[in-house]
N, C-alpha and C positions, 0 to 999 in steps of 0.2 A: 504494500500500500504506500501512495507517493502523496505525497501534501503541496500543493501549487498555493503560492501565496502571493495574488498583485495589491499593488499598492496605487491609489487614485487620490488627488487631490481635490478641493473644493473650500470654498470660504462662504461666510453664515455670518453673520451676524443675529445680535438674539440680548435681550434684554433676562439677568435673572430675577425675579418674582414671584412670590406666592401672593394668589389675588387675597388669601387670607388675611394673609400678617398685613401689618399695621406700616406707613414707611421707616416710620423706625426700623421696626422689628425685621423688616426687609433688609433693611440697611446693616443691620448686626447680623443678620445670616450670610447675608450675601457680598456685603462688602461693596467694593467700587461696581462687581459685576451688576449691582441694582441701578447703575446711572439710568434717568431717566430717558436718555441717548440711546442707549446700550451702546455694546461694542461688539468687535469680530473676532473670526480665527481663520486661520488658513490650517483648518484641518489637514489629516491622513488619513484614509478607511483601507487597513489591511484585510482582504478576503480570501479567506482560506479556505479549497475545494480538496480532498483527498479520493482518490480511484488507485487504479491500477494504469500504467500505464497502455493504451491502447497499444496490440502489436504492428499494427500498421505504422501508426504514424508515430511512438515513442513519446506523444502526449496522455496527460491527465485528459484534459483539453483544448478547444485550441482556445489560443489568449483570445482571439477575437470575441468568441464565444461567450466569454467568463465579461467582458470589457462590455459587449452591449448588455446582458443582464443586471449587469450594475451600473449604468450609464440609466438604461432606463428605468432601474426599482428604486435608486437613489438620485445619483448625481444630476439626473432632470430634475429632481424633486426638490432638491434644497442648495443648491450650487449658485452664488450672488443672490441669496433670499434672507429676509428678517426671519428669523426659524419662527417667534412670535408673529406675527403676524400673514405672513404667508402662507405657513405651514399650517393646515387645521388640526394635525394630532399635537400642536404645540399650544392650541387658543385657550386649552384650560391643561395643561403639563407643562409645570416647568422646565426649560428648554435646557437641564445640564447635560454634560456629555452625556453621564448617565446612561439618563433618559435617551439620551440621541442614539446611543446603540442602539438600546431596547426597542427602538421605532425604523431604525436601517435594520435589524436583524427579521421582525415583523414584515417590512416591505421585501424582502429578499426571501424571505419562505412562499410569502404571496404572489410573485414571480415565475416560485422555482422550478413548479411542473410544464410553465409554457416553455421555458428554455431546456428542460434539463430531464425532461420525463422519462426518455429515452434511454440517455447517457448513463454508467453504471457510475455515480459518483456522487458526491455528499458534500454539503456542506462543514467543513471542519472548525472551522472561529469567526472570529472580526476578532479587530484591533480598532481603538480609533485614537489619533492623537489630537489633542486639543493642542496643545503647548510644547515644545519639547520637557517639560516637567511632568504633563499631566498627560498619561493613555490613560484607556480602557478598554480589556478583554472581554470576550466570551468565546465559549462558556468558560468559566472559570477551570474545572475538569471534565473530560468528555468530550463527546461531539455534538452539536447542536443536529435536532435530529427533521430533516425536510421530506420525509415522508409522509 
C-alpha cells in the first residue's frame, strides 16, 4: 500500500467569532483574530490518497485526477473568499482551522464516489497549514474512511 500526498495552496480570509460571546468575551478568546476586519492566511491543504500502485501505469493515481477532485470539493469553494461570509457552512461555525478541516474533509467525502468510485483507493488524511506554527491533521490515527 502506497500513500500519495499533494499539497495545494489557497488564501481565506475569515473573521474569529462566536455570535454568543459578548465583544469582550470574543476578544479574550480570540484575541486580534476577532478584528472587526478580520484577517487572512495563505493556507496549505495536504491530501492524502493510499492504493496500491496501478500495474500499468506505477501510479496511486494520476495527479491530475486527485488535483481536479480537490480543485472542485475545495479550492473553488473557499480560494480568495471571506470563509464568514461566503462560505455558508461558516454563517453560524466559527471559521478556525479547526473547523476548516472538518468542513474540507466533509466536502471531499461528498465528492468522493463521483471521482473515485471506481478506483481501488482511499482516502488517507488532510493536513492543513494555517501558519507555519499552526497545522492540523486528520485523522489523528487511522484512515479517514470514504466508503
Amino acid at each position: 500500500m502506497t500513500t500519495l500526498t499533494r499539497r495545494y495552496g489557497f488564501s481565506a480570509s475569515h473573521q474569529l467569532r462566536a455570535a454568543s460571546y459578548s465583544e469582550e468575551r470574543n476578544r479574550e478568546v480570540f484575541g486580534k483574530c476577532s478584528n472587526a476586519f478580520g484577517h487572512g492566511h495563505n493556507y496549505y491543504l495536504e491530501v492524502s490518497v493510499q492504493g496500491n500502485p496501478d500495474p500499468a501505469t506505477g501510479m496511486v493515481l494520476p495527479r491530475e485526477a486527485l488535483d481536479r477532485w480537490v480543485t472542485g470539493a475545495v479550492l473553488d469553494r473557499i480560494d480568495h473568499t471571506h470563509l464568514n461570509t461566503e462560505v455558508p457552512d461558516f454563517r453560524t461555525l466559527v471559521p478556525t482551522s479547526e473547523n476548516l478541516i472538518l468542513v474540507v474533509e466533509t466536502w471531499l467525502r461528498e465528492a468522493w464516489r463521483e471521482h473515485f468510485a471506481d478506483q481501488p483507493v482511499r482516502l488517507a488524511g488532510l493536513r492543513l497549514e494555517e501558519t507555519p506554527r499552526n497545522s492540523f491533521r486528520l485523522p489523528p490515527p487511522g484512515l479517514l474512511d470514504t466508503q
